[in-house]
C-alpha positions as CSV (number, residue, x, y, z in Angstrom):
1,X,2.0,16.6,23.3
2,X,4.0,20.3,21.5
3,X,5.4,17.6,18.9
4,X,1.7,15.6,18.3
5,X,0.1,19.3,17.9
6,X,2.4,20.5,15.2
7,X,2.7,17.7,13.1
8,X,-1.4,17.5,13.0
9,X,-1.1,21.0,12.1
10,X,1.3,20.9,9.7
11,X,0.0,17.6,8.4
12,X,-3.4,19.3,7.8
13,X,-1.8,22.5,6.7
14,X,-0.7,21.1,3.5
15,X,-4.2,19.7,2.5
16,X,-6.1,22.4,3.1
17,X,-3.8,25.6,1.8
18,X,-4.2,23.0,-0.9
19,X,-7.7,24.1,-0.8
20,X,-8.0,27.6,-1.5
21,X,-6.4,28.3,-4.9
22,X,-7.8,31.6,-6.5
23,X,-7.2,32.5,-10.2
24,X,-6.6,35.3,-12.0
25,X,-8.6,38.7,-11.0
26,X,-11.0,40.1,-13.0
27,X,-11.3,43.1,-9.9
28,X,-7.6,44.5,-9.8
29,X,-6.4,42.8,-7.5
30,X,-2.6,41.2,-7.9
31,X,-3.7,37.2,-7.2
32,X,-1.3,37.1,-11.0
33,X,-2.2,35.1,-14.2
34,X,-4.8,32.6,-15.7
35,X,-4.1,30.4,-18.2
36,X,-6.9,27.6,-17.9
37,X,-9.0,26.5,-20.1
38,X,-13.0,26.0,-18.9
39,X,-12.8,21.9,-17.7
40,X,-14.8,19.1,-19.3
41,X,-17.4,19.2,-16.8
42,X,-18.3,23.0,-16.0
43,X,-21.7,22.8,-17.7
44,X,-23.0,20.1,-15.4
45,X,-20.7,20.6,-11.9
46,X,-23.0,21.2,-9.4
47,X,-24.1,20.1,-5.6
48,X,-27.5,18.7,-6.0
49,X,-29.2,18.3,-2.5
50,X,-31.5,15.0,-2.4
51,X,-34.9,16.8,-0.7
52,X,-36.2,13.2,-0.6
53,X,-37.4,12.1,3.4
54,X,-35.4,9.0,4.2
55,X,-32.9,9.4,1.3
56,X,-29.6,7.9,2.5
57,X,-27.9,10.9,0.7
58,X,-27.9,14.6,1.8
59,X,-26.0,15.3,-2.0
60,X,-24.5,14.4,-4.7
61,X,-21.9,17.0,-6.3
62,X,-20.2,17.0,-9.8
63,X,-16.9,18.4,-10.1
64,X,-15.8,20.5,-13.1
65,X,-13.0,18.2,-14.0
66,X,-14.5,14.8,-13.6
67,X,-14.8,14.1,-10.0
68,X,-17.2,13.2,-7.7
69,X,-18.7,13.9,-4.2
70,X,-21.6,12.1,-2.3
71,X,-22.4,12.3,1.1
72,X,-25.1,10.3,3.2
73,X,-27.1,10.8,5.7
74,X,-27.3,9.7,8.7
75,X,-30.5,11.3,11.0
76,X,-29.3,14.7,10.7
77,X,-25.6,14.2,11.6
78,X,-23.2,16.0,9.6
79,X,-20.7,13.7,7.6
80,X,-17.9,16.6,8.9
81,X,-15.6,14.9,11.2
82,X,-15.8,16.8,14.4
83,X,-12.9,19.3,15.8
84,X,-13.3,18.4,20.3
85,X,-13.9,22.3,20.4
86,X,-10.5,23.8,19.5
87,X,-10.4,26.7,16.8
88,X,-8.5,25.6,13.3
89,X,-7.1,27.5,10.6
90,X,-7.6,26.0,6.9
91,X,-4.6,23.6,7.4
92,X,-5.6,22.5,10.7
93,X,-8.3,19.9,9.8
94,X,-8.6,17.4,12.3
95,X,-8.0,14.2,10.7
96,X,-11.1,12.1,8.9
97,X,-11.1,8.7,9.6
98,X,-13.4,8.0,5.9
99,X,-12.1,6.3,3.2
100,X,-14.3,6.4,-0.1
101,X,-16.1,3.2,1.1
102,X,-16.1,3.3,4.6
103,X,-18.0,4.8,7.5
104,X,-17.7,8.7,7.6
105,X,-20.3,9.7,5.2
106,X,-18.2,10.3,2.0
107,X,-17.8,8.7,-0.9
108,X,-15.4,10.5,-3.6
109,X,-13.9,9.3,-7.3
110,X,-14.3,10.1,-10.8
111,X,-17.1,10.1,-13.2
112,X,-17.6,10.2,-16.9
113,X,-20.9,11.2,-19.1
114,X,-22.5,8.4,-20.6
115,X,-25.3,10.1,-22.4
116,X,-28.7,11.4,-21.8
117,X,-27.9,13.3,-18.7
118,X,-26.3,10.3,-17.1
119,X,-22.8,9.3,-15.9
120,X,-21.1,6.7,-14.3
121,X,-19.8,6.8,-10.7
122,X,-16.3,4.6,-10.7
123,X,-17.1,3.1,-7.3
124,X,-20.7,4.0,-6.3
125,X,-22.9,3.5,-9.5
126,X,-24.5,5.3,-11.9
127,X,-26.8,8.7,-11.5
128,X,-29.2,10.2,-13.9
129,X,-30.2,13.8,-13.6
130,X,-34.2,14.7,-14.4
131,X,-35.1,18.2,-15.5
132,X,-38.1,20.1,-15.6
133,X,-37.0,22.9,-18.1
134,X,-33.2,24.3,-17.3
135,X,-34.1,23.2,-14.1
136,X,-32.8,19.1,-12.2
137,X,-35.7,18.6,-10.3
138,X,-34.4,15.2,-9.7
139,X,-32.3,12.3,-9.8
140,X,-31.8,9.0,-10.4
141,X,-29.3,6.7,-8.2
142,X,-28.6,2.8,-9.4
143,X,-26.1,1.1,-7.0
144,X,-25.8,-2.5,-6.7
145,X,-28.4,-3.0,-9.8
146,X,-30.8,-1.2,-7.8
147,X,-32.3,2.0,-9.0
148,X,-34.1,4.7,-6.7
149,X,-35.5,7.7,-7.7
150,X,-35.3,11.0,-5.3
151,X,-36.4,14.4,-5.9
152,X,-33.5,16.9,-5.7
153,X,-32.5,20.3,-6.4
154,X,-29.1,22.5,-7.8
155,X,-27.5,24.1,-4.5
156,X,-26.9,28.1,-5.1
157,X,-23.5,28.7,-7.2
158,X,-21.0,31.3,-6.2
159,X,-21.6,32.5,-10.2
160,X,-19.3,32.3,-13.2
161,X,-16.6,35.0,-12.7
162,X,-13.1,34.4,-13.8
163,X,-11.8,34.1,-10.8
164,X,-14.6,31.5,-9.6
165,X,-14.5,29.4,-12.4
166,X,-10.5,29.2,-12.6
167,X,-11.0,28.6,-8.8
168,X,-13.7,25.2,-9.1
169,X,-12.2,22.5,-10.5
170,X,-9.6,19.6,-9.1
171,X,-6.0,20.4,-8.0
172,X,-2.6,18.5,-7.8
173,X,-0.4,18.9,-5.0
174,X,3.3,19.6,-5.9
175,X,4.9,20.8,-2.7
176,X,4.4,22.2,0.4
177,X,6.5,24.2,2.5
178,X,5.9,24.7,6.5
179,X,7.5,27.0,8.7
180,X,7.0,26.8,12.3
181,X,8.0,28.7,15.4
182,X,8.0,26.7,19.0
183,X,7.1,29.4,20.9
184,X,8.3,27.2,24.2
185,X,11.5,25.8,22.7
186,X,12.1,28.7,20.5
187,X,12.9,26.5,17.8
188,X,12.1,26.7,14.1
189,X,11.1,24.3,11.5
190,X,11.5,24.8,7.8
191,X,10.3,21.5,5.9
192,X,9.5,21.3,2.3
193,X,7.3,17.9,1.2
194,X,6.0,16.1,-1.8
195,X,3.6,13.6,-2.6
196,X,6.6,11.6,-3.9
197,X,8.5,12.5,-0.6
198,X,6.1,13.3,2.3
199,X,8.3,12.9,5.1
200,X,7.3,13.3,8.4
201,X,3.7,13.6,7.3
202,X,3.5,9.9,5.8
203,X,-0.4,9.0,4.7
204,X,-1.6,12.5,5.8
205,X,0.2,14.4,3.1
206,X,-2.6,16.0,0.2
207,X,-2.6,14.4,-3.3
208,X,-5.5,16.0,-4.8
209,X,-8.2,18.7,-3.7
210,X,-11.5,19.6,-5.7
211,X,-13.4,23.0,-5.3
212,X,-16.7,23.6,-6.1
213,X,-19.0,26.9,-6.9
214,X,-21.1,25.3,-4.3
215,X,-18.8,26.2,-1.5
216,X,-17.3,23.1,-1.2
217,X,-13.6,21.9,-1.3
218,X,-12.1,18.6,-0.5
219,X,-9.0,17.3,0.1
220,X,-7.6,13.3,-0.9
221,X,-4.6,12.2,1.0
222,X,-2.3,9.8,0.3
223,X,-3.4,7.1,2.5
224,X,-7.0,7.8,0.6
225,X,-8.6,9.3,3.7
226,X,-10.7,12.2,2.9
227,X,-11.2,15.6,4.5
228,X,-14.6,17.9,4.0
229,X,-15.1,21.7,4.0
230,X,-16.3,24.6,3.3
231,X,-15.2,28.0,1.7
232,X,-16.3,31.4,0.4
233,X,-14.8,35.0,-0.8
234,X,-13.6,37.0,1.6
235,X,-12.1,39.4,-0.7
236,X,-12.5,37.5,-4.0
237,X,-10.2,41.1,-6.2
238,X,-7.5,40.5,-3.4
239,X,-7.5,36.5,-3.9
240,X,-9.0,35.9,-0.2
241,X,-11.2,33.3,1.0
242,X,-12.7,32.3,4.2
243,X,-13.1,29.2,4.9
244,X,-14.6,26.8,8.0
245,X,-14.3,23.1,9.3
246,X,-17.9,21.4,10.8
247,X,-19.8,25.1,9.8
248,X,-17.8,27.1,12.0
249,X,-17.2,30.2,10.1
250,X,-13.9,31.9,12.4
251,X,-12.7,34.3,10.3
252,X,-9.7,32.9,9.3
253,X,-8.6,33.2,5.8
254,X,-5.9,32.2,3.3
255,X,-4.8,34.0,0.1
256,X,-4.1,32.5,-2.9
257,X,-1.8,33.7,-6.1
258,X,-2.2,32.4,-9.2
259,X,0.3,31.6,-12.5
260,X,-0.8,29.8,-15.5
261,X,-2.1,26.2,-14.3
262,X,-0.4,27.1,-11.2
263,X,-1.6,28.5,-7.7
264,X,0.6,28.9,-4.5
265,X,-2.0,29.1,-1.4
266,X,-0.4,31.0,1.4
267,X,-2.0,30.3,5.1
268,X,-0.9,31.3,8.7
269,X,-2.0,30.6,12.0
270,X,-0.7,31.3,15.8
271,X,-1.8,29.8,18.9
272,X,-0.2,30.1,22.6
273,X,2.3,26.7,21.3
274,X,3.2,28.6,18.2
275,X,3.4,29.9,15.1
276,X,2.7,28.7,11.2
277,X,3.3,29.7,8.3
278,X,2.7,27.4,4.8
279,X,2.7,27.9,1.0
280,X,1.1,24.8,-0.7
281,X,2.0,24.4,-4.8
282,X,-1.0,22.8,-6.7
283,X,-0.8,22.2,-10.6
284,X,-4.2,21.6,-12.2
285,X,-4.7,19.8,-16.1
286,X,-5.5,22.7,-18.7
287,X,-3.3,25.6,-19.7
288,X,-4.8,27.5,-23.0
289,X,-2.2,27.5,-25.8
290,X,-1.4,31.2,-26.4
291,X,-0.3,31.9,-29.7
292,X,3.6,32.5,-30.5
293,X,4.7,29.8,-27.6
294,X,5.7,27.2,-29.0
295,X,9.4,26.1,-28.8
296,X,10.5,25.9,-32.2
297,X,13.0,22.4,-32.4
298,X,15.1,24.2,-34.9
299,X,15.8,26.7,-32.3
300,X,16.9,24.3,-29.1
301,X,20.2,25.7,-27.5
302,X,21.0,21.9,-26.6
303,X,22.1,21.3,-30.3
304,X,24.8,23.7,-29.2
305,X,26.4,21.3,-26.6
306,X,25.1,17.9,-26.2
307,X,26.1,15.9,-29.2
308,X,25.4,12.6,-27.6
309,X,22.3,11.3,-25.2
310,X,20.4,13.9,-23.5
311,X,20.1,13.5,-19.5
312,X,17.1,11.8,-18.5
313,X,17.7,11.3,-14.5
314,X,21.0,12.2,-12.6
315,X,21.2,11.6,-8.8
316,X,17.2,11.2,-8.7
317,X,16.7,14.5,-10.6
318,X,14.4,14.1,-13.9
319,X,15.3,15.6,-16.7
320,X,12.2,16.8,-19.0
321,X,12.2,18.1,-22.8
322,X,10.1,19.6,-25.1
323,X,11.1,20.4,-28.9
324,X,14.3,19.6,-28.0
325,X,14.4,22.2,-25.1
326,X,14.8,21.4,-21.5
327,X,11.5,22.6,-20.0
328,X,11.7,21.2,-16.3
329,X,14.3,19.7,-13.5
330,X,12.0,17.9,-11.3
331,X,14.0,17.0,-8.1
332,X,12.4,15.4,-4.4
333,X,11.6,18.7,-3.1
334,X,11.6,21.3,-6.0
335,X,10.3,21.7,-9.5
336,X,12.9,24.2,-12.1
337,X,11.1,25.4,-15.0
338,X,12.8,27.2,-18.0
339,X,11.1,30.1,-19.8
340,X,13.2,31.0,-23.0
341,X,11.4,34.0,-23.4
342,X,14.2,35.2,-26.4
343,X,12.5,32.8,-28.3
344,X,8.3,33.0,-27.3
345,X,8.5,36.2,-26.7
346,X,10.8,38.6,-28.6
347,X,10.7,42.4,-28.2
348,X,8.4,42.1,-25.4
349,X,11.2,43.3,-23.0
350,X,11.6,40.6,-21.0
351,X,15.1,38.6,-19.7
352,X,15.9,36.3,-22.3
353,X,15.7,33.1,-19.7
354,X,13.8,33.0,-16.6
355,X,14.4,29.9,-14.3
356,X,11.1,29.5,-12.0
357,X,11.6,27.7,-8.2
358,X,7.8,26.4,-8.4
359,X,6.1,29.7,-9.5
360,X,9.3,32.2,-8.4
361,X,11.5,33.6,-10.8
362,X,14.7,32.6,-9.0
363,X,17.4,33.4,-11.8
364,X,16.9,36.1,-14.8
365,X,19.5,35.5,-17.9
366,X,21.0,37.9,-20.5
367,X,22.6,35.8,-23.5
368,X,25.6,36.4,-25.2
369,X,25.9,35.9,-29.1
370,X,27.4,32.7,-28.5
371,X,24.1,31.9,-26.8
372,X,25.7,31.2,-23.6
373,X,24.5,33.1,-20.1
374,X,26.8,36.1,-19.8
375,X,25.0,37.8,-17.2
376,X,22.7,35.9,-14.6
377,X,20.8,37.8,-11.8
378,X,19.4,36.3,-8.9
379,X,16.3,37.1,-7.3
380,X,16.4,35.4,-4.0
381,X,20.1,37.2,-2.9
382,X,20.1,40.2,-5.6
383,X,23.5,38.6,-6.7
384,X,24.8,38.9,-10.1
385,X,27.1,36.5,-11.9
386,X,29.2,37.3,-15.1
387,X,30.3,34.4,-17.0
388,X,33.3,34.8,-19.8
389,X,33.8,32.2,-22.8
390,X,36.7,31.5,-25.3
391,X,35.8,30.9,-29.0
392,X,34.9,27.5,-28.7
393,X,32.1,28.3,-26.3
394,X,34.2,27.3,-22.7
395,X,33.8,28.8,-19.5
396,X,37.2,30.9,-18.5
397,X,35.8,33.4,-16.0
398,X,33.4,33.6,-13.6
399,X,32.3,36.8,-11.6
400,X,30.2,35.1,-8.9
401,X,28.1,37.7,-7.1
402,X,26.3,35.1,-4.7
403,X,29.7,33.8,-3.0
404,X,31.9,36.8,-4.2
405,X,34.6,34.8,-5.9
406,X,36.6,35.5,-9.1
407,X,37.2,32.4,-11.1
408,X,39.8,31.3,-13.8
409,X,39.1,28.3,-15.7
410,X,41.9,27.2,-18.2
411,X,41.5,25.1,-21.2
412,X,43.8,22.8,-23.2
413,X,42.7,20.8,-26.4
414,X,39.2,20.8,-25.5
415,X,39.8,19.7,-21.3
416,X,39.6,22.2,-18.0
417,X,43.1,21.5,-17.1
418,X,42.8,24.2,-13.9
419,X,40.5,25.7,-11.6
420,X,41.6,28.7,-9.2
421,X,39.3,31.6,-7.3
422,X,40.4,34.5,-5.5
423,X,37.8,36.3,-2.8
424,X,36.4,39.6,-4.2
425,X,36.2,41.2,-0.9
426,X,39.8,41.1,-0.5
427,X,41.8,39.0,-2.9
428,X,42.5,36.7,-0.8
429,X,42.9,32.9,-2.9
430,X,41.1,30.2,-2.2
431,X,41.0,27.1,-4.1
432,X,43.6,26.2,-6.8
433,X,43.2,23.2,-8.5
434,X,44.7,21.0,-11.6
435,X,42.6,18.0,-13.8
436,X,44.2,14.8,-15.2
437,X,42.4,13.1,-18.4
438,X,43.4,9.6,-19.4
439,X,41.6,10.0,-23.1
440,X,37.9,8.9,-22.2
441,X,35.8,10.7,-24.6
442,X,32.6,12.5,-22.4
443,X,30.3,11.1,-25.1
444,X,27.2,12.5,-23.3
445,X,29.2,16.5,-22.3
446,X,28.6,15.5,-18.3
447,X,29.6,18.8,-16.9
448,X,29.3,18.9,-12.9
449,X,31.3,22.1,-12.1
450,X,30.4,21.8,-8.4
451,X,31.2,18.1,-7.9
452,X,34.1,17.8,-10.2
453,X,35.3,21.3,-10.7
454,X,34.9,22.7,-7.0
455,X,33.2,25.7,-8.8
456,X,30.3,26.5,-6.5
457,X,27.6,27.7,-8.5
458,X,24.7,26.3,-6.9
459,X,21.5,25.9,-9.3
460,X,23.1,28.5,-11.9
461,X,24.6,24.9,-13.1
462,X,20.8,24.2,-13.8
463,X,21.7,26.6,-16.9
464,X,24.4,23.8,-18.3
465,X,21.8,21.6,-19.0
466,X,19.9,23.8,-20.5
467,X,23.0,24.2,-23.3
468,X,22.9,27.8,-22.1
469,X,26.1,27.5,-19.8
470,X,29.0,26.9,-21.8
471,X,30.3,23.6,-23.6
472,X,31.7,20.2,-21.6
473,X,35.6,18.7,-21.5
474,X,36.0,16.6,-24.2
475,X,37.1,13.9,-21.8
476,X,35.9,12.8,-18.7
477,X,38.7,13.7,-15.3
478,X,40.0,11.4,-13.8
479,X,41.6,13.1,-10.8
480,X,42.0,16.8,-9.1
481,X,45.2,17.7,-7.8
482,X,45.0,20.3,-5.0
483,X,48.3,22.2,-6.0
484,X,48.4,24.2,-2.8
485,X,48.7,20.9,-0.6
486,X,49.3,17.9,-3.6
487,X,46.1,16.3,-2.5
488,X,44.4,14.2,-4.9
489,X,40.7,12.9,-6.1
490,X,40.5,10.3,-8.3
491,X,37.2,9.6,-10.2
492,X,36.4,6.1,-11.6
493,X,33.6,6.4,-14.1
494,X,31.3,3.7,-15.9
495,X,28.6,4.1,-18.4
496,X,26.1,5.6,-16.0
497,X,28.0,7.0,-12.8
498,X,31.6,7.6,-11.4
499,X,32.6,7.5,-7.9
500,X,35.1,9.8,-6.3
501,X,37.8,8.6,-4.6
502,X,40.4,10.3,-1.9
503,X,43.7,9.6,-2.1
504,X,44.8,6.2,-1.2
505,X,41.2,4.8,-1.7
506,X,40.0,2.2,-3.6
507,X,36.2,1.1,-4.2
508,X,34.9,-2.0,-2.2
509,X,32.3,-4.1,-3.5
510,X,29.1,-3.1,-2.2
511,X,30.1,0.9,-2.5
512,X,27.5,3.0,-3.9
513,X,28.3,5.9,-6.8
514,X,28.1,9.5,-6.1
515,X,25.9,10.0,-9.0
516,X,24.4,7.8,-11.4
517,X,22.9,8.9,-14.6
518,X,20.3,7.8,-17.5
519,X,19.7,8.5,-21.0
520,X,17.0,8.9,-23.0
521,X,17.9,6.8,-26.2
């Protein structure tokens, strides 16, 4: 029964945080930066309430980006599924058994302007709004070749603030992380899902939510069920909203930060099983273009290392470019974003490369005049790493601040021919390690320092790819020698992959790669 409880919650946790995204504050408050532009539908968007008697809609709303709510009547009965008494927070909504078609009372899709104050439904029909003056004192409904005409009327907006209106429009969910406490058990969960990989939350996981100046948000899960609900500012300066499931206004809140066409919604709730805590990533179409951003081609620190194909996915990681840069890792549970803010953004006193975790800075980089990252600070540990180069652009030292480890990298005729740390703390060495080459040129500079090189740098090799960590072997390795104990790893590559072998291994048919790659051509 614990277990059912918290995956509902969790489940629901990530739809609804999904909800309440705030935007930039035009009241002081620290909710962080807009950068949207007004979406295609603002003008129109609006809930208009059929006043109609025996109308088989209560309303029919009009997102700002496009989509599409309508909800039918049925004798007074909310279309809200129902919550058997029990108090939830914004990511607790029970679960809606409605699809877009089905019975439940909502119908939700996308709709597009055909002209003359009337636009096509994908999936329900086609509506046309009448006006007296400014004001729809009507509206049209066609379904089925039928056409009915109700009377109707605009629902109050919450007004056209900055904040509002970056608020109201329809959000993508990137990631959600959920942190829960058993207070029985005393265990703790710490999960981080995508719509790509839901995990444990299967069907329920949120795809898309829409908010409306209306007061209403909705959420679309994978499985295409749909949840309904309703919000308002609590503290709109402070990025704080209320919000309530079937009308039942608690108190509870969530608070929303904002960055760009990003907004991280962070939610908490504690009953006598537990204790929550969730931060849901959403992404939304329409960033304005701010002058001086642009990443000049001419410019791209990739030129400075990769001479062949650039990366395109390694080990399910996808490998995204603009101008020649490297703009975005997107991995299964994690987006890395680059800002080379050296080159959009000169004398405005900021590090020269910031690598973002979502919408965290989680690494700030100082550049050498090579170009390369000398000094790399991260955030999350408040570690600093020093990285030394020879002439030709190679790695030979290595002042690593998260694992406190000095490292010395030698190089002959273009190949790391050893590897060898010694702890910081008290000198003590750890790994020492020699590399064999058999003349396979590394056409495509494949670089894994961690995998191959046993130098633990966790996502600072991120950088590499980058071109802002250093240049590759000329050839690929084909074993490690452990000189302390004379044991061996041999690695067998092909065109897209190698596979490490211990010693006295050989590959069977049937075995797998540790990494594969792909190029773009």
């Amino acid at each position: 029964m614990k277990k059912f409880k918290l995956l509902a919650m969790a489940a629901a946790m990530m739809l609804t945080a999904t909800c309440f995204t705030a935007c930039g504050d035009d009241e002081g408050g620290d909710i962080g930066n807009i950068d949207l532009s007004t979406p295609q539908y603002e003008e129109v968007s609006g809930k208009y309430e059929i006043t109609s008697a025996g109308s088989p809609y209560e309303s029919i709303e009009l997102g700002a980006s496009g989509n599409y709510i309508v909800t039918r009547g049925y004798g007074g009965y909310s279309h809200a599924p129902k919550t058997e008494g029990r108090t939830r927070t914004a990511l607790m909504a029970k679960r809606s058994a409605t699809h877009s078609t089905e019975y439940g009372g909502i119908i939700y899709g996308t709709f597009t302007n055909l002209g003359g104050n009337e636009y096509a439904l994908d999936g329900f029909g086609t509506i046309k709004l009448e006006y007296s003056g400014n004001k729809v004192t009507g509206i049209e409904v066609t379904t089925d070749g039928t056409t009915t005409a109700y009377s109707a009327e605009k629902a109050p907006a919450m007004g056209n603030d900055n904040i509002t209106s970056a608020l109201c429009r329809t959000w993508k969910v990137e990631k959600v992380r959920d942190v829960y406490f058993d207070k029985e058990t005393g265990k703790k969960s710490d999960v981080t899902v995508t719509p790509e990989n839901p995990g444990e939350f299967g069907g329920d996981m949120g795809r898309e939510v829409m908010f409306s100046k209306s007061g209403t948000y909705l959420i679309s899960r994978l499985d295409g069920s749909l949840d309904m609900a309703e919000w308002k500012w609590k503290n709109r300066g402070a990025g704080q909203l209320y919000y309530a499931w079937d009308g039942e206004w608690t108190g509870d809140y969530a608070t929303i930060t904002f960055d760009g066409n990003r907004a991280v919604i962070h939610d908490k709730w504690e009953d006598e099983y537990g204790r929550d805590e969730s931060w849901t990533y959403l992404v939304t179409d329409g960033a304005t273009e701010t002058p001086g951003t642009d990443l000049p081609e001419d410019m791209s620190p990739l030129a400075n290392v990769f001479t062949g194909k650039l990366l395109k996915e390694m080990a399910g990681d996808r490998f995204v470019y603009e101008n020649g840069f490297l703009t975005q890792i997107v991995k299964s549970y994690e987006t890395i974003t680059f800002r080379y803010n050296y080159i959009t953004n000169p004398g405005a006193g900021l590090p020269d490369v910031q690598v973002m975790d979502g919408d965290e800075v989680e690494y700030e980089v100082e550049l050498n005049e090579q170009g390369f990252a000398e000094r790399v600070y991260g955030l999350k540990h408040d570690d600093t790493s020093i990285f030394t180069y020879d002439g030709e652009g190679h790695v030979t030292a290595i002042d690593d601040g998260r694992e406190g480890r000095m490292y010395t990298l030698v190089w002959e005729d273009g190949n790391l021919v050893r590897m060898s740390y010694t702890h910081k703390s008290d000198g003590h060495p750890g790994n020492d390690c020699r590399y064999e080459y058999d003349g396979q040129a590394n056409s495509n500079n494949i670089m894994l320092y961690y995998k191959i090189f046993s130098v633990d740098l966790d996502e600072i090799q991120n950088l590499y790819y980058a071109g802002l960590l250093g240049k590759s072997t000329a050839q690929l390795p084909v074993m490690e020698i452990d000189i302390d104990d004379n044991s061996t790893n041999t690695y067998v590559w092909t065109d897209n992959g190698y596979t490490s072998l211990n010693e006295g291994e050989t590959i069977q048919p049937g075995d797998e790669q540790d990494a594969t790659f792909s190029f773009y051509e």
